[in-house]
C-alpha positions, 0 to 999 in steps of 0.5 A: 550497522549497514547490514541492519538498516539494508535489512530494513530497509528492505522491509519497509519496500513492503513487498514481496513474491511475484513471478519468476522471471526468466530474464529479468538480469537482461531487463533495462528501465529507462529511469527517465520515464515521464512521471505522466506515465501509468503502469496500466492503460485506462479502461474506456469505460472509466473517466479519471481526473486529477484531484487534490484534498487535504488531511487533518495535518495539513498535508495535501494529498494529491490524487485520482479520481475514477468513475463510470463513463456513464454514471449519470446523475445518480450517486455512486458507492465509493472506494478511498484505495491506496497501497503497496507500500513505497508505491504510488498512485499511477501503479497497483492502486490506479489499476484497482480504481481503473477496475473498480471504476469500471464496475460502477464504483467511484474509485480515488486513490491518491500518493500518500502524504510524503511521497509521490505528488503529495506534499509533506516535508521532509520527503520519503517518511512513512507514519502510521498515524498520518497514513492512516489519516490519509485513509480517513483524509480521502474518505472526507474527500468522498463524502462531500463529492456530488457524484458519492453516497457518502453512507456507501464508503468503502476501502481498499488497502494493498499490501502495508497500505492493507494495515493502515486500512484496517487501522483507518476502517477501526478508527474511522466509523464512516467505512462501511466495509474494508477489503486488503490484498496481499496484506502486510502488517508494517509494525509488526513487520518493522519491530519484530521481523518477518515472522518474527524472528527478531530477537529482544536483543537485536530490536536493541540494536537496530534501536541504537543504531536508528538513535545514533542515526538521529544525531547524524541528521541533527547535525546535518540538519537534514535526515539522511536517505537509506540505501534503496531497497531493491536492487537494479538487477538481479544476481541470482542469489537475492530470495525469491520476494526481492527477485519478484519486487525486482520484476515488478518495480524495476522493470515496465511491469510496475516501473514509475520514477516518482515510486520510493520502491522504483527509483528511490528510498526512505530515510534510515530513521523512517522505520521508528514510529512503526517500531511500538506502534501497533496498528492491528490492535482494535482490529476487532472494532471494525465488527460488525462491519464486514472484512474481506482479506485475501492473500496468495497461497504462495505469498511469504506475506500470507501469514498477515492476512491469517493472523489478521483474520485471527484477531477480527471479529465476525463478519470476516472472510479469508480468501486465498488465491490458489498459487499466486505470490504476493506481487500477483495481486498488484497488477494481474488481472487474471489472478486478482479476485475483482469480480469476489471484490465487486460482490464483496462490496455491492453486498456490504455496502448498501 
C-alpha cells in the first residue's frame, strides 16, 4: 500500500525534467524561509499588489496583481495565470505574471483554493472541479477591475494547472484565448499513470486502498497526510524528473515553505476525484478560440501537450522547445518562449 500511494504521490507533485545538477546532494534550504519571500525579483517596470477574490464556492482566494508601472488610464488585456501544481503563487506562476506584466498585460495569479494563502478546509486538497473554478473565479476578478478590458481576458495554465486551464477556457466562454506549459493532464495522469501504464487491475487496487484510507480518516475525524513527494536530497538513484523537482522545489531556485511540492504534502485520498473525472474531454469546444500548448523536447511530460494538441480543434498551435525538460519552463527566462506568448496573445486577444 505504502508503495501505491508514494507512487501517487509523486504523481500528484505534477512535475517532472529540469536540469541535472551536479550538486545538488550538497544543497541545504533554510525551511525557515519568510514565506514573504519570492523565487524571482520584481521587474521595475511592473507594480504588484496583493489582492483577494472569491469563487463560486465560497472559497476565498488569495493573489497577486501585476500591471504595468505606466499603464495610465487605459484598460489592459489581462491574464488569470496559475500552476505547477502543489505550487504557489510566489514561484513559476508570479515569474509568468512579473513577465507578462512587463509587456503590457494585466497579469494575476493567485493560490489555488486549499493551499497557499488561500482559504478552503481541510487544507492540501486538490478538485478538478473547484480549481477549474479558480480559473473562472480569477476571470471574474478581472472583468470588474478598473484597469481590465474585460472582452480581452486570457490565460495561462502551468504544468497540472495547464488541464484545469484548458478545462476552465472550455467551460467558461469569457476566455478569449488559452496558453499551457509543460502541460500535465492530472486525470489522466492520476487514473491511468504516467503514459498510461496502469493496469485494470491496479487502478483496482490503488481504489481499495484510497477506499480503506477513507475510513481511517472517518475515524480520525481528519484526513491523513501522505508522505511528501519529493525528497530532501537526492541519492542518485531517484529518475531523473524527481532528480530536476528536487533541484527546483528543494533548493533557492524555486524553493517557498507554504509550496505543498516544497515543504509539505497532499492528503492520501486527494487523488479520488481525479481518478474518473476527465477533464480534457470538451477540449475541442474551446474552438474557435486560439490555443497555444508548448512543451520541451525532453520534457517526460511532453506527450500531454501532443496528445492535447491531438484532440483540439482548430486554430491550435504546438510549440516544442528545443532540449528544454519540463521544470525549464517554470522559471528559465532564456528557454521559456515569452515574446511567442506576447504575440500569441497581442494577436488573439483583440
Amino acid at each position: 500500500m505504502k508503495k501505491i500511494i508514494a507512487i501517487a504521490s509523486i504523481v500528484l507533485s505534477g512535475q517532472a525534467g529540469a536540469q541535472n545538477s551536479a550538486n545538488q546532494n550538497s544543497t541545504k534550504m533554510d525551511h525557515t524561509a519568510s514565506t514573504e519571500h519570492y523565487t524571482f525579483q520584481l521587474s521595475e517596470k511592473v507594480t504588484r499588489e496583493k489582492v483577494t477574490f472569491t469563487n463560486r464556492y465560497g472559497i476565498t482566494l488569495t493573489g497577486d496583481l501585476y500591471l504595468p508601472k505606466n499603464h495610465g488610464d487605459g484598460v489592459l488585456p489581462a491574464l488569470a495565470i496559475s500552476g505547477p501544481f502543489g505550487a504557489v503563487k510566489k514561484q513559476s506562476s508570479g515569474l509568468y505574471a512579473n513577465q507578462m506584466a512587463e509587456r503590457g498585460f494585466a497579469a494575476l495569479t493567485f493560490d489555488p483554493s486549499y493551499t497557499g494563502e488561500s482559504s478552503g478546509e481541510p487544507r492540501h486538497v486538490a478538485s478538478p472541479d473547484i480549481n477549474t473554478e479558480d480559473f473562472s473565479a480569477a476571470v471574474d476578478f478581472l472583468g470588474i477591475h478598473e484597469h481590465v478590458d474585460r472582452n480581452r481576458i486570457g490565460i495561462i495554465g502551468i504544468c497540472g494547472w495547464a488541464g484545469f486551464a484548458l478545462n476552465a477556457t472550455a467551460v467558461d466562454k469569457r476566455v478569449k484565448a488559452v496558453a499551457t506549459t509543460s502541460m500535465y493532464d492530472m486525470s489522466r495522469v492520476n487514473a491511468k499513470g504516467y503514459f498510461d501504464a496502469t493496469t485494470p487491475e491496479q487502478r483496482i487496487q490503488i481504489l481499495e486502498q484510497l477506499g480503506g484510507q477513507r475510513w481511517k480518516d472517518a475515524e480520525n475525524g481528519t484526513p491523513e497526510l501522505g508522505p511528501k513527494g519529493l525528497p530532501e536530497k537526492i541519492e542518485g538513484n531517484e529518475p531523473q524528473f524527481v532528480k530536476d523537482y528536487v533541484d527546483y522545489y528543494k533548493t533557492e531556485r524555486g524553493f517557498h515553505p507554504r509550496s505543498i511540492n516544497s515543504n509539505g504534502s497532499w492528503t492520501i485520498t486527494n487523488p479520488l476525484s481525479f481518478m474518473n473525472m476527465p477533464i480534457l474531454t470538451y477540449i475541442d469546444e474551446i474552438s474557435p478560440r486560439p490555443m497555444l500548448l508548448i512543451a520541451g523536447e525532453n520534457a517526460h511530460s511532453r506527450y500531454f501537450s501532443e496528445d492535447a494538441y491531438q484532440a483540439a480543434a482548430e486554430p491550435k498551435e504546438l510549440v516544442i522547445i528545443p532540449g528544454a525538460v519540463h521544470v525549464d519552463l517554470y522559471d528559465k527566462i532564456d528557454v521559456i518562449p515569452f515574446d511567442k506568448l506576447e504575440t500569441f496573445f497581442n494577436d488573439n486577444l483583440k
